[in-house]
MMTF fields as JSON, N, C-alpha, C and O atoms, coordinates in Angstrom:
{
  "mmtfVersion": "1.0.0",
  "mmtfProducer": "UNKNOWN",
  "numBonds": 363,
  "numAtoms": 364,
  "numGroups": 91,
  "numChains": 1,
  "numModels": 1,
  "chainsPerModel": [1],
  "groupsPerChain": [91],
  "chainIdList": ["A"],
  "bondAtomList": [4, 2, 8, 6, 12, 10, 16, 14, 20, 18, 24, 22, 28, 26, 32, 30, 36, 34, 40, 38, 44, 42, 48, 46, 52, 50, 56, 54, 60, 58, 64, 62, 68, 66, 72, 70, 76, 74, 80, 78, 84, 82, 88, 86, 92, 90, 96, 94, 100, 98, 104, 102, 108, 106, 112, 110, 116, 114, 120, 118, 124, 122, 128, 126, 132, 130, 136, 134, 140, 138, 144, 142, 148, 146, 152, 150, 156, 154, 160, 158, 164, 162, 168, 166, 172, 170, 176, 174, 180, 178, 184, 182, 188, 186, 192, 190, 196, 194, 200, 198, 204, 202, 208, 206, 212, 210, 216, 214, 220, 218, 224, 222, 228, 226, 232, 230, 236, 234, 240, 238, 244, 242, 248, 246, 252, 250, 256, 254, 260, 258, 264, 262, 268, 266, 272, 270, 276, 274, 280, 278, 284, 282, 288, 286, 292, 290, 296, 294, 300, 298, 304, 302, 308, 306, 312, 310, 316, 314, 320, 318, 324, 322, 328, 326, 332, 330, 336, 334, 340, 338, 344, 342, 348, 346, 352, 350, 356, 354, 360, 358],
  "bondOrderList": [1, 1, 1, 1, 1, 1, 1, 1, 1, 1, 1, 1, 1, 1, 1, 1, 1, 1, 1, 1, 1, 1, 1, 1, 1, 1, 1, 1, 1, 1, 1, 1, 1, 1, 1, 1, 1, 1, 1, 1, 1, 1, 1, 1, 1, 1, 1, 1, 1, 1, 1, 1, 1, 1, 1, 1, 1, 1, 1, 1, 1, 1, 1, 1, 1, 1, 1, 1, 1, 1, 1, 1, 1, 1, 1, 1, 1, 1, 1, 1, 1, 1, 1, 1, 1, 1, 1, 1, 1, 1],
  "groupList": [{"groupName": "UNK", "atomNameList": ["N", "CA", "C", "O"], "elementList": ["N", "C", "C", "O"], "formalChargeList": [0, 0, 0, 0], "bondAtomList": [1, 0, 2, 1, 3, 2], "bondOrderList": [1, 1, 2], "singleLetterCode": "X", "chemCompType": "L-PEPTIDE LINKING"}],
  "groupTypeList": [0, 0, 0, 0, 0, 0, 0, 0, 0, 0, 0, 0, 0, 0, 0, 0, 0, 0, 0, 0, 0, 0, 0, 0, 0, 0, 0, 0, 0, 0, 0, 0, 0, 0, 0, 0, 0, 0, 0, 0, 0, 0, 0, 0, 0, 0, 0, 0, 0, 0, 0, 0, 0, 0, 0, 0, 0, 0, 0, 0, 0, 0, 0, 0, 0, 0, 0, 0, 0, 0, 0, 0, 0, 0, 0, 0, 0, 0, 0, 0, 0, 0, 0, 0, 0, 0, 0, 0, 0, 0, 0],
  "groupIdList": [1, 2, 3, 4, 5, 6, 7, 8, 9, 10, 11, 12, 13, 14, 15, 16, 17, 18, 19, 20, 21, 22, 23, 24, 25, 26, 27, 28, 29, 30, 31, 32, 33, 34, 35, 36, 37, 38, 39, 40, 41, 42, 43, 44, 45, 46, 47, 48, 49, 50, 51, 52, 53, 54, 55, 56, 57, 58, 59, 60, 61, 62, 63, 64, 65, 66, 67, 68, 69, 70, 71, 72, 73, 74, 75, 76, 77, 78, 79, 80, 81, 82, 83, 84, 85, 86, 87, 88, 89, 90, 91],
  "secStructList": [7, 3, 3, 3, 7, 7, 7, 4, 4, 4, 4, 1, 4, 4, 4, 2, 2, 2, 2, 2, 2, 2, 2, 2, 2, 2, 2, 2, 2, 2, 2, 2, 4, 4, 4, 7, 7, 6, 6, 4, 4, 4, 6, 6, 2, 2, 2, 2, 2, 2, 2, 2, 2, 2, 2, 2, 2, 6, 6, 3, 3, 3, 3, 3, 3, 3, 3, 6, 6, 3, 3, 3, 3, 3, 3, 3, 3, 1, 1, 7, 7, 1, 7, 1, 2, 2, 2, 2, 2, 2, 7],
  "xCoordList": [-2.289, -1.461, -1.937, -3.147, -0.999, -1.484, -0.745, 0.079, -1.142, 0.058, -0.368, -1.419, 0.699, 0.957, 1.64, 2.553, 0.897, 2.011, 1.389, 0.69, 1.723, 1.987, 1.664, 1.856, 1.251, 1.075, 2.856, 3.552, 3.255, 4.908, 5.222, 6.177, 4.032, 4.549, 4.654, 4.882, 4.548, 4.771, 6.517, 6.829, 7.189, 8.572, 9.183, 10.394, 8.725, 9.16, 9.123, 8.278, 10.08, 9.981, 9.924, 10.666, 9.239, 9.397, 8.588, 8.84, 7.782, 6.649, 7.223, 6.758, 8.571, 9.199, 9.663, 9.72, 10.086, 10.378, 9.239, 9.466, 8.266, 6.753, 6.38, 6.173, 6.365, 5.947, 6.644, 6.144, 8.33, 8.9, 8.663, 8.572, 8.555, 8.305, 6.313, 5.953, 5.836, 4.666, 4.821, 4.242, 5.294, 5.475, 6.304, 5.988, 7.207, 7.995, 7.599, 8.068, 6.599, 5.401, 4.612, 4.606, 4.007, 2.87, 3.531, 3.089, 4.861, 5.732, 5.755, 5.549, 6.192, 6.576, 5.355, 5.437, 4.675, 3.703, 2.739, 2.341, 2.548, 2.083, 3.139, 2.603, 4.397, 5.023, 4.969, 5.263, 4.427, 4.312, 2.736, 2.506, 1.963, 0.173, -0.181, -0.553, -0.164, -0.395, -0.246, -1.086, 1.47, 1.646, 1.454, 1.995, 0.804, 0.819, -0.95, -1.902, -0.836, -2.043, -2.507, -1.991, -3.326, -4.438, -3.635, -3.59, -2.903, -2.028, -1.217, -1.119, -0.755, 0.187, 0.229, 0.901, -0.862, -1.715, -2.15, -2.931, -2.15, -2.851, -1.83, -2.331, -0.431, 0.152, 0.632, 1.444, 0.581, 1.066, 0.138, 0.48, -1.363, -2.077, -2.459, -2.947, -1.912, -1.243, -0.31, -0.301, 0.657, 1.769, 1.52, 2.157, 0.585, -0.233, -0.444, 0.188, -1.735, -2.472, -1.509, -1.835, -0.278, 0.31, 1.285, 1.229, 1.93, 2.047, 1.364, 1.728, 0.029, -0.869, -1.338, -1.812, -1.184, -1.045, -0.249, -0.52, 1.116, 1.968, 1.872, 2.308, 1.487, 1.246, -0.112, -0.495, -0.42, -1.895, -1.338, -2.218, -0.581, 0.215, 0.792, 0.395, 1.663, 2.048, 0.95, 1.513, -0.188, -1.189, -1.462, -1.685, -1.297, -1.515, -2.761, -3.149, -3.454, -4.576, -3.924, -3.175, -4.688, -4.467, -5.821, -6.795, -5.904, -6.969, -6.416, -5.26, -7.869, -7.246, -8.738, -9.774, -8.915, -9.911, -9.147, -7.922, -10.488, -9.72, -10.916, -12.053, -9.816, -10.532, -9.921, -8.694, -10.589, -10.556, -9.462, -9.58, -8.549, -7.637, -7.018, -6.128, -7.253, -5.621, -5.849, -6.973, -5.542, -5.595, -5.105, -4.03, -5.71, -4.663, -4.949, -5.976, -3.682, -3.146, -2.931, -2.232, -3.307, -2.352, -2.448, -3.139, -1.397, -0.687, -1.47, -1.474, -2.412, -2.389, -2.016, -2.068, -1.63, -2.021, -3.931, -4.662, -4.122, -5.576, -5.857, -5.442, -6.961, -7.62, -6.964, -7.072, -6.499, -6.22, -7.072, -8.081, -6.831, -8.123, -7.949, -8.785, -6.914, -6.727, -7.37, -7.915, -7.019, -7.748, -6.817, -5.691, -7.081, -5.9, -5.32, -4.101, -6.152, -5.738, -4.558, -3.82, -4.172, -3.419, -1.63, -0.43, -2.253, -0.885, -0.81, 0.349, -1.589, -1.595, -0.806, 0.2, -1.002, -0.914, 0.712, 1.442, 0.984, 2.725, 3.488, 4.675, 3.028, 3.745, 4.494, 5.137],
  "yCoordList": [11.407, 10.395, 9.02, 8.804, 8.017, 6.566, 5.85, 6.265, 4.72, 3.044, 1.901, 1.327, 1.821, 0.641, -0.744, -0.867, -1.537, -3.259, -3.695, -3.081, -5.006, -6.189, -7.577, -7.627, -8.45, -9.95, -10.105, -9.397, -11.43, -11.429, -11.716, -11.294, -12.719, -13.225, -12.383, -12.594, -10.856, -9.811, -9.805, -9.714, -9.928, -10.164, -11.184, -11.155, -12.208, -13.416, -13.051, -12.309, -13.615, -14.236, -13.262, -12.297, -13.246, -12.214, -11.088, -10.172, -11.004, -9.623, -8.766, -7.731, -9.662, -8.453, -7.069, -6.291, -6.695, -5.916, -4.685, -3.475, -5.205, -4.906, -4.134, -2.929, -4.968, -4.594, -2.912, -1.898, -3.434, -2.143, -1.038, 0.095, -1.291, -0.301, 0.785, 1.961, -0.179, 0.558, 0.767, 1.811, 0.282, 1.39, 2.222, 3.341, 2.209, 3.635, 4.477, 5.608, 4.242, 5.728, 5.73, 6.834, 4.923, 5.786, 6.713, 7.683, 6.069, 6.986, 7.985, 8.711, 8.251, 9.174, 10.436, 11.662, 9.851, 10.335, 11.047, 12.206, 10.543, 10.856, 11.831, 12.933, 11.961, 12.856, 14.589, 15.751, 13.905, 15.267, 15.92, 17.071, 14.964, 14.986, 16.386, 17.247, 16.62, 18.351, 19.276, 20.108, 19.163, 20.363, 20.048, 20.795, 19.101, 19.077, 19.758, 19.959, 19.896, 20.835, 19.403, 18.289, 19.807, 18.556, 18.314, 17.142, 19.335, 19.02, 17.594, 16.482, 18.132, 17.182, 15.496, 14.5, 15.873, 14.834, 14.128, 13.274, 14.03, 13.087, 12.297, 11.526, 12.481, 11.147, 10.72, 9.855, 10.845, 10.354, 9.137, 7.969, 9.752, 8.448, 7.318, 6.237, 8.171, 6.81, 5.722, 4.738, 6.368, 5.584, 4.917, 3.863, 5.115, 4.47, 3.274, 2.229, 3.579, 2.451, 1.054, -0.131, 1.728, 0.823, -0.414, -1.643, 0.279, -0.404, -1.509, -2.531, -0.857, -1.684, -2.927, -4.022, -2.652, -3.986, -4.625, -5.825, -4.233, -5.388, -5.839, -6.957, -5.308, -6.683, -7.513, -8.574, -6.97, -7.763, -8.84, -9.686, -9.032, -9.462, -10.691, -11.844, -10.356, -11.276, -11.752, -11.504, -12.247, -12.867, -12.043, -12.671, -10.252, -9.229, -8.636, -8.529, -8.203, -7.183, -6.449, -6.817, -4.704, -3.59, -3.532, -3.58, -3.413, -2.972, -1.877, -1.803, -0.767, 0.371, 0.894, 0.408, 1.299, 1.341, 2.58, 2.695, 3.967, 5.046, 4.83, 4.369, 5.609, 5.716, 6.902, 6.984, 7.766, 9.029, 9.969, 9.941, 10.653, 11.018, 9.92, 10.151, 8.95, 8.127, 7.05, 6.572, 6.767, 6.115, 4.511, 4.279, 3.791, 2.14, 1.211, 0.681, 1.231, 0.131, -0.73, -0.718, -2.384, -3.735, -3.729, -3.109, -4.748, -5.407, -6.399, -6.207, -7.766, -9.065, -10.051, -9.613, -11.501, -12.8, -12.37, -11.842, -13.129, -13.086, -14.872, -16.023, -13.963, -15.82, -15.31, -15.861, -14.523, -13.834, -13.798, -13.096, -14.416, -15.191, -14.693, -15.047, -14.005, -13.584, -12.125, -11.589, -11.687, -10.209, -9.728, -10.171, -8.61, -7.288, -6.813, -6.68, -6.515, -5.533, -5.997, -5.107, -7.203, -7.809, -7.598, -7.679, -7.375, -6.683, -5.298, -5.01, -4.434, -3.095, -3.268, -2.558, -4.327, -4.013, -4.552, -4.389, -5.338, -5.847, -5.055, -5.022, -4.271, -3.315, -1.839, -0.914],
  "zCoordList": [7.395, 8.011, 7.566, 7.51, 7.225, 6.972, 7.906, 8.722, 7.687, 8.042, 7.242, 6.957, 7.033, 5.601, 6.369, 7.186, 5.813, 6.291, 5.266, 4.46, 5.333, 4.506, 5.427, 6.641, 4.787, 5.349, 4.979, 4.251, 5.876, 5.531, 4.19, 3.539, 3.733, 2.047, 1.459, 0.267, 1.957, 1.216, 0.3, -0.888, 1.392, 1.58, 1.211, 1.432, 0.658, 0.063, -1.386, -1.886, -2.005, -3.377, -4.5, -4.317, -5.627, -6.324, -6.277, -7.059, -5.603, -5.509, -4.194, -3.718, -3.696, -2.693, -2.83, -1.877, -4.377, -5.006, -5.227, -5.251, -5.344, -5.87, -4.273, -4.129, -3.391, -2.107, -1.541, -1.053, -2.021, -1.358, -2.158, -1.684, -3.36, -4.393, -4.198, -4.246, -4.048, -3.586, -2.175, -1.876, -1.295, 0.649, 0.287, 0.69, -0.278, -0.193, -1.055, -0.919, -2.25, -3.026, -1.823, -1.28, -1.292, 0.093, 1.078, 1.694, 1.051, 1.997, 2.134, 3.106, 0.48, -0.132, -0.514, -0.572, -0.644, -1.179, 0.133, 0.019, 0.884, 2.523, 2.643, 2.53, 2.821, 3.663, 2.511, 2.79, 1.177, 0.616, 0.036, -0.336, 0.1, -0.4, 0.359, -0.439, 1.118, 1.347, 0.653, 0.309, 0.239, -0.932, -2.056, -2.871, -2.522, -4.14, -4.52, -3.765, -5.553, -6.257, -7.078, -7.158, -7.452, -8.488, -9.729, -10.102, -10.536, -11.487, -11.029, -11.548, -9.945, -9.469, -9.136, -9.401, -8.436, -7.951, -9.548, -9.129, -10.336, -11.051, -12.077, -12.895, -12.04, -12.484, -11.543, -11.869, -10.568, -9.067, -9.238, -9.422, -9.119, -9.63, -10.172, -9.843, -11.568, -12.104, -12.374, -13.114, -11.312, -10.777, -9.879, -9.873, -8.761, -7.891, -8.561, -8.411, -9.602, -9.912, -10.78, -10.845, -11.356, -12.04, -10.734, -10.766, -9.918, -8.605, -7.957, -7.375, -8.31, -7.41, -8.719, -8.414, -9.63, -11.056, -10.875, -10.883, -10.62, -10.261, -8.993, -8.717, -8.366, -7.179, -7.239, -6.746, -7.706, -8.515, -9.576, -9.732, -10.103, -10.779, -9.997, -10.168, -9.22, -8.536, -7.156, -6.089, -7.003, -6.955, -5.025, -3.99, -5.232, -3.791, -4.185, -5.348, -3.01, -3.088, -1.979, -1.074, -2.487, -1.549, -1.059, -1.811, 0.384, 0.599, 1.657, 2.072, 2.111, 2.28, 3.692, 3.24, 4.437, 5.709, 6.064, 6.043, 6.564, 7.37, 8.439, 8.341, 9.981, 11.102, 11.33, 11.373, 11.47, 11.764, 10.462, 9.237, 11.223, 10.189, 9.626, 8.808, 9.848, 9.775, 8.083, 8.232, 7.318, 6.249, 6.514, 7.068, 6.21, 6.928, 5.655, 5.231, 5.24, 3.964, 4.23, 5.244, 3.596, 3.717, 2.151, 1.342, 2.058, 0.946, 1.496, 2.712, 1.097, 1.537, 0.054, -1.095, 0.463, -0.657, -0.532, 0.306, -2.266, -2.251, -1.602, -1.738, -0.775, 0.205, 1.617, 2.712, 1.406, 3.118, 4.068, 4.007, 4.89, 5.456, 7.495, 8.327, 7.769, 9.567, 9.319, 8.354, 10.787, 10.978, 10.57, 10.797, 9.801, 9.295, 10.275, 10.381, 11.083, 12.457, 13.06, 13.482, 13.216, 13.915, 12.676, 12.94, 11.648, 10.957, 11.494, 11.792, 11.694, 12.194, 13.184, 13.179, 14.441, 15.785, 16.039, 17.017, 14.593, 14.903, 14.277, 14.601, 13.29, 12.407, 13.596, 13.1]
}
């Protein structure tokens, strides 16, 4: 299980594209990561990582924290400077 947000500048401007494009592979990817085998799993990966270039690109970091089962993603601007949590807790 994960949860994914974003700081709002996620949603602005041109890396909005970028944003929806990588939440809906975690989506996606979460609602099926059980059944896939290691074959599988490894250009998934690298579709991952190219995702996460373009928002790197357009000036985002992923950062990524688990508590217990649970996986917890943000999208932030770099210099992101509030508590993450508080994207968790409005999402």
């Amino acid at each position: 299980m994960h949860e994914i947000t974003a700081a709002d500048e996620a949603g602005e401007g041109e890396v909005q594209e970028a944003w929806h494009d990588f939440a809906d592979f975690m989506r996606d990817l979460g609602d099926s990561a059980a059944d896939l085998t290691e074959a599988d799993r490894m250009p998934l990966a690298g579709q991952l990582d190219l995702l996460i270039a373009e928002l790197r690109r357009h000036g985002f970091r992923v950062v990524a924290g688990a508590a217990g089962t649970i996986l917890y993603v943000a999208v932030l601007p770099r210099g992101y400077r509030r508590d993450v949590r508080a994207l968790f807790a409005a999402s």
